[in-house]
N, C-alpha and C positions, 0 to 999 in steps of 0.2 A: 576533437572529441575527447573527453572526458567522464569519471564514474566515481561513484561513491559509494561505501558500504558501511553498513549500520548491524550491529549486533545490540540483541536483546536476551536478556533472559527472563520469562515470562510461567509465572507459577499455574499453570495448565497443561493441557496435555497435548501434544500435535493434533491430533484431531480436534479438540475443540479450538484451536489456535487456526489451523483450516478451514473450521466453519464461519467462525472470525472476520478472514481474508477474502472469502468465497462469498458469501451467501449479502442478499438486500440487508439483513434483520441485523447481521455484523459488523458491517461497513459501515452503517449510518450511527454506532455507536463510536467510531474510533477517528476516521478518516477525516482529514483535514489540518492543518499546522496548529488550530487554537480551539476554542469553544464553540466556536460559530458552527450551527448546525452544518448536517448533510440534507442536498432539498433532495435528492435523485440517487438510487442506487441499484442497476440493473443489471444482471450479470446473466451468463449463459455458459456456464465454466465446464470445458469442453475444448479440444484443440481445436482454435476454428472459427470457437465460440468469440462474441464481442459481450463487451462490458463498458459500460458507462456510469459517471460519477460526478454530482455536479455538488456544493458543497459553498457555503457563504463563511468565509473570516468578519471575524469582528467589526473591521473597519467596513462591512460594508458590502464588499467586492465578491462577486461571485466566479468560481473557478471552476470548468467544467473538464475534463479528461473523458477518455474514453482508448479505448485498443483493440485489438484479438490476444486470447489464451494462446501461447504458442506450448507450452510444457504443463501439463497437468499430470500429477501423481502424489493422490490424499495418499495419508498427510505427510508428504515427505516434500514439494516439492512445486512451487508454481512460477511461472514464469510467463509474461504477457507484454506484448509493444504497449506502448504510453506514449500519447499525443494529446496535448492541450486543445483545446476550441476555439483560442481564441489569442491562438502566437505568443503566448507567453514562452515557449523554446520552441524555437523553429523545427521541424523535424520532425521524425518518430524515436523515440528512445526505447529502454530496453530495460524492464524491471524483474527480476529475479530473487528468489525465497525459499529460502532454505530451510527446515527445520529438523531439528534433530532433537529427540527423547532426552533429556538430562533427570539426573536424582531429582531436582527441586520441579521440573515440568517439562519447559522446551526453550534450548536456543533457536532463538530464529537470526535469519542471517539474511539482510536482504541490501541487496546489490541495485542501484541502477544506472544503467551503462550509457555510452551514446550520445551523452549528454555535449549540448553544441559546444561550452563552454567552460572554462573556471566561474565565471560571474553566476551562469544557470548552473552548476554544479552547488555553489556555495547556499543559491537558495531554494535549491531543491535538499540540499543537507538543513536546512532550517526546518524546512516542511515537512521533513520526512521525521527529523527528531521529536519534534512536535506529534504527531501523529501517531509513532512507535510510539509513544508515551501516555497516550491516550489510551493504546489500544493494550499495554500492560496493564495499566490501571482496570481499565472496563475488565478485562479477564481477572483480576486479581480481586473483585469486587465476586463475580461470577463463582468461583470456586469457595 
């Protein structure tokens, strides 16, 4: 098992960086490694609660996730199992999200753990950079 962690600094405020991460209306502006729409974005954020996330890359290829919220605490804090639909990493993994108040908006700090491999390590770090960068943009656009 293996984990990677990705920090951002993102010119918003945790709570709008929360609603962001949380909410249908947020996710389907950020989520994904490239341009390629979000088709599906369901959440129930709550401990407990499940959330699902289906989303098409460029090439084509459609990628679906889904998990339970295991840690929720706006806007400081969220944390939820991540499981593919369709074996792209064997498993349940473990995605966690930190965010912290800075002068310019919020660092966010997001971990995710569990991960079967180096190989799935490396292109869940592709995906996730991708996506963090999407999702600074969309908020930097927003404020």
């Amino acid at each position: 098992m293996t984990s990677l962690t990705l920090v951002r600094r993102i010119a918003a405020r945790p709570s709008i960086v929360f609603d962001a991460l949380t909410t249908p209306e947020g996710i389907i502006c950020w989520m994904g490694p490239d341009e390629g729409p979000v088709l599906l974005a369901e959440t129930d954020v709550r401990v407990g609660g499940r959330f699902r996330i289906r989303f098409r890359t460029l090439d084509g290829l459609e990628h679906e996730s889904g998990g339970e919220y295991v840690d929720v605490e706006p806007p400081a804090r969220l944390a939820m199992t991540w499981r593919w639909q369709n074996n792209e990493d064997p498993g349940e993994s473990l995605v966690e999200i930190e965010l912290r108040s800075v002068a310019d908006g919020t660092e966010l700090t997001f971990t995710h753990s569990r991960l079967h491999d180096e190989e799935t390590r490396r292109t869940h770090e592709e995906g996730w950079n991708g996506a963090l960068n999407k999702l600074r943009n969309y908020l930097s656009r927003k404020t």
